[in-house]
C-alpha positions as CSV (number, residue, x, y, z in Angstrom):
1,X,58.3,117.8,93.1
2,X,59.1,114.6,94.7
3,X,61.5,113.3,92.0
4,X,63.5,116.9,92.6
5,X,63.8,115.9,96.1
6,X,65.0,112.7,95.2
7,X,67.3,113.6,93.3
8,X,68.5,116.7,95.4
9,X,69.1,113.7,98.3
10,X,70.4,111.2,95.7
11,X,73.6,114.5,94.7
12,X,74.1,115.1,98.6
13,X,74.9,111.4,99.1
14,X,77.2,111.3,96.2
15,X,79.1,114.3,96.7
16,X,79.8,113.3,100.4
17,X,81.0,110.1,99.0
18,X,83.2,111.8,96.6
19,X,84.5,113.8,99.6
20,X,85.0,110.8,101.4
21,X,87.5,109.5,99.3
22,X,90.4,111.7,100.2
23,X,93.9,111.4,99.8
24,X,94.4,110.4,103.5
25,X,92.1,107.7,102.8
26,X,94.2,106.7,99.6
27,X,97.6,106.7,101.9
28,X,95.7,104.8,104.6
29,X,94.6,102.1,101.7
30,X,98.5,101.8,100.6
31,X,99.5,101.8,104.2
32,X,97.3,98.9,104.7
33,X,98.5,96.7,102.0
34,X,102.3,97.7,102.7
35,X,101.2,96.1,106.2
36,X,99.8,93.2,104.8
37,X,102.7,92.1,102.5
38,X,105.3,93.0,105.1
39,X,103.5,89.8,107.5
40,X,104.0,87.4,105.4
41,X,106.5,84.9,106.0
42,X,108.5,82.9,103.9
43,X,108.9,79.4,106.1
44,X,104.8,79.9,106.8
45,X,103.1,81.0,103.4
46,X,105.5,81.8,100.7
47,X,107.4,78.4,100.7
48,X,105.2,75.5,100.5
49,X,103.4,77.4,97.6
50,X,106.9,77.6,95.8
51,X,106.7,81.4,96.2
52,X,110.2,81.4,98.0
53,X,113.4,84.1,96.8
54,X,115.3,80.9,96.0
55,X,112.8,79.4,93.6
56,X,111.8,82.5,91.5
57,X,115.3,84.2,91.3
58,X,116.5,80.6,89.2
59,X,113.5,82.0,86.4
60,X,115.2,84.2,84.0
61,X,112.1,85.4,82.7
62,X,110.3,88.6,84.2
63,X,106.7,87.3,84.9
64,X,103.8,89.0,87.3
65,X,104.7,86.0,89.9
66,X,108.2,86.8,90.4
67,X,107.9,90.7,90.1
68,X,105.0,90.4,92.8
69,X,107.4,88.5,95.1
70,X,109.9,90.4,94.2
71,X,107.6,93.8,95.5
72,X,106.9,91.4,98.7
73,X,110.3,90.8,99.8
74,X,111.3,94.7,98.7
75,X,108.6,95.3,101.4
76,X,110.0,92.8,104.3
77,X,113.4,95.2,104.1
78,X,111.1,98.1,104.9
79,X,109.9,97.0,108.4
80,X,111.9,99.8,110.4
81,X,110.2,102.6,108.2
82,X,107.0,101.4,108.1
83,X,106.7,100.8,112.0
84,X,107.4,105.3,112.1
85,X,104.7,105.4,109.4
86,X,102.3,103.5,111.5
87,X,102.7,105.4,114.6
88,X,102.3,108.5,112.3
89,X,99.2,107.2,110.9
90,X,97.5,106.4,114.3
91,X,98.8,109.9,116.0
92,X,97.3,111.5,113.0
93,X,93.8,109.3,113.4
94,X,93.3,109.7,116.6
95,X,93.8,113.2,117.0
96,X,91.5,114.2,114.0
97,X,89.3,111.9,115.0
């Protein structure tokens, strides 16, 4: 009887995991690394690495470096937007709770 009960708690606490995985959380993950790529700068982080628009748009070739910092500056362009989306996000969070 004991292992049923066990296993009974053991389903509850996975299904309200699975149920806390939702699709708001899912946006508010994206939202959240949208934010993150959008602060950084160029003159501060991306430059003295070598990670600077100048350097990688000389490669021809299309590697995972320069499509990533390609995605990062695509990102900086989408300040305005993402500012609205913020304020959405929070209105939404703080009155569901």
């Amino acid at each position: 009887m004991l292992d049923i009960s066990r296993a009974l708690l053991l389903l509850n606490h996975l299904t309200y995991l699975v149920h806390d995985m939702s699709v708001w959380r899912f946006l508010e993950g994206r939202l959240l690394l949208l934010n993150a790529l959008v602060i950084l700068s160029e003159d501060r982080f991306l430059g003295p690495r070598g990670w600077g628009f100048a350097e990688v748009s000389r490669v021809r070739t299309k590697t995972l470096m320069s499509r990533l910092i390609g995605l990062i500056y695509a990102a900086q362009y989408m300040r305005v937007p993402l500012i609205a989306l913020n304020i959405i996000f929070i209105f939404f969070k703080l009155v569901s709770g």
